[in-house]
C-alpha positions in Angstrom: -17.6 -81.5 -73.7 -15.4 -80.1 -70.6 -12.2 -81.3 -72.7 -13.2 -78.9 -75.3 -14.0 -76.2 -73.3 -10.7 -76.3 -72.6 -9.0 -76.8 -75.0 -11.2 -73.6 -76.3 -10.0 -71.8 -73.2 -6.0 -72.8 -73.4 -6.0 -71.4 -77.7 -7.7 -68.1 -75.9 -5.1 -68.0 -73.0 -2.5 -69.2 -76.3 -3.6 -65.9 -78.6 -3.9 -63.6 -75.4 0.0 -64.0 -74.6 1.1 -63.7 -78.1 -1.0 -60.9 -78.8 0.8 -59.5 -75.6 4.3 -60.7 -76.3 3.7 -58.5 -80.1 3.0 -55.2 -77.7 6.0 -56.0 -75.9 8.2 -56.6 -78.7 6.7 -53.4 -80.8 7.3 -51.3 -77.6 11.1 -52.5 -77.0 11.5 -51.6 -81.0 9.6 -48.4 -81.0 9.7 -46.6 -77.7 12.8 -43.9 -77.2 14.7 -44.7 -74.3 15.7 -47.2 -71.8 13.4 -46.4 -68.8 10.2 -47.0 -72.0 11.4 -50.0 -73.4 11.8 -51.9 -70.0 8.7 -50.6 -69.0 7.4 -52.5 -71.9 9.3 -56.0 -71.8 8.8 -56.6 -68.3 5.1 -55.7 -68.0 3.8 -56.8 -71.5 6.5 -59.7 -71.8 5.8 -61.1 -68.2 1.9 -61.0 -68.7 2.9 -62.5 -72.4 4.9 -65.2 -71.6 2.7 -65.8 -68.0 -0.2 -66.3 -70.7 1.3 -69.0 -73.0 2.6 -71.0 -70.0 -0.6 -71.2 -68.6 -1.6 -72.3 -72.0 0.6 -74.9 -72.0 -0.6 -75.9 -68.4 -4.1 -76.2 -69.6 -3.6 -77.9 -73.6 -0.8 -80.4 -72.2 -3.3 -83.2 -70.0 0.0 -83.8 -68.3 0.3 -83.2 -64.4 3.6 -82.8 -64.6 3.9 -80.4 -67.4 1.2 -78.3 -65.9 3.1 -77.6 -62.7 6.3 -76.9 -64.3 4.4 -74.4 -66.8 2.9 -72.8 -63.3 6.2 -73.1 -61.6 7.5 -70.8 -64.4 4.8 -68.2 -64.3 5.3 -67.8 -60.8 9.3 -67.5 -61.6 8.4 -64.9 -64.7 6.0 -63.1 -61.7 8.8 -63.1 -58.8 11.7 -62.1 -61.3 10.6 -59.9 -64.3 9.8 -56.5 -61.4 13.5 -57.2 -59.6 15.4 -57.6 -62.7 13.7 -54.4 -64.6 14.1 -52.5 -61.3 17.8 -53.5 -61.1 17.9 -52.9 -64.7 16.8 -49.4 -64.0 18.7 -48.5 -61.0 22.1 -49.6 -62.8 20.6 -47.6 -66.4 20.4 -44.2 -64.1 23.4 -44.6 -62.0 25.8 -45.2 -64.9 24.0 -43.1 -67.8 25.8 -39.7 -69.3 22.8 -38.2 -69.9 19.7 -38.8 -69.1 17.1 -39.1 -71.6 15.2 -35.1 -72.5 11.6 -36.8 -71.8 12.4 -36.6 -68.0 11.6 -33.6 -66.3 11.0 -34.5 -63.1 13.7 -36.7 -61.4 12.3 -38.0 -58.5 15.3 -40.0 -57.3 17.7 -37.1 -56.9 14.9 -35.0 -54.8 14.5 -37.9 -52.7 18.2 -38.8 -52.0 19.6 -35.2 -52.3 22.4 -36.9 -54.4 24.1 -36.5 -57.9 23.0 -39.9 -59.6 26.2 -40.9 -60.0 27.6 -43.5 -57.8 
């Protein structure tokens, strides 16, 4: 009974983190510009990928597959905001132009600075 309850619970957690890994994907294909698409693979593909390992955690019935599946969702959790931020940081320092969707730029207001290093 409790086996298949879980078992139940890991295909759930199993569709969840596709169905969010397909948002993320669509979004890095679709959206227009850097600062969009990141925005998409590191919220959608962390809470994707975050999903299935803790699917993997619950369908395995192995201890020590279980705590390296949640040893890697709390590396996607640490990881995925610093590498997007850094990701953004180095995108607006080094771009030409920036993209004509952003009409506020918060960064240069804040720092006084050209945004150019």
């Amino acid at each position: 009974m409790i086996v298949d309850i879980v078992t139940y619970a890991g295909c759930l957690l199993l569709l969840l983190g596709a169905l969010f890994s397909l948002v993320a994907a669509i979004g890095v294909v679709r959206l227009p510009d850097l600062f969009t698409r990141m925005h998409a693979a590191s919220k959608a593909g962390a809470v994707g990928g975050g999903l299935v390992l803790l699917a993997v955690a619950l369908l395995c019935f192995d201890v020590g597959v279980a705590m390296r599946a949640i040893v890697g969702v709390v590396f996607l959790l640490l990881t995925t905001p610093v590498s997007a931020h850094l990701l953004a940081k180095a995108s607006y320092r080094t771009s030409d132009q920036l993209h004509l969707n952003m009409v506020v730029d918060e960064l240069k207001s804040k720092t006084g600075q050209n945004h150019r290093a």
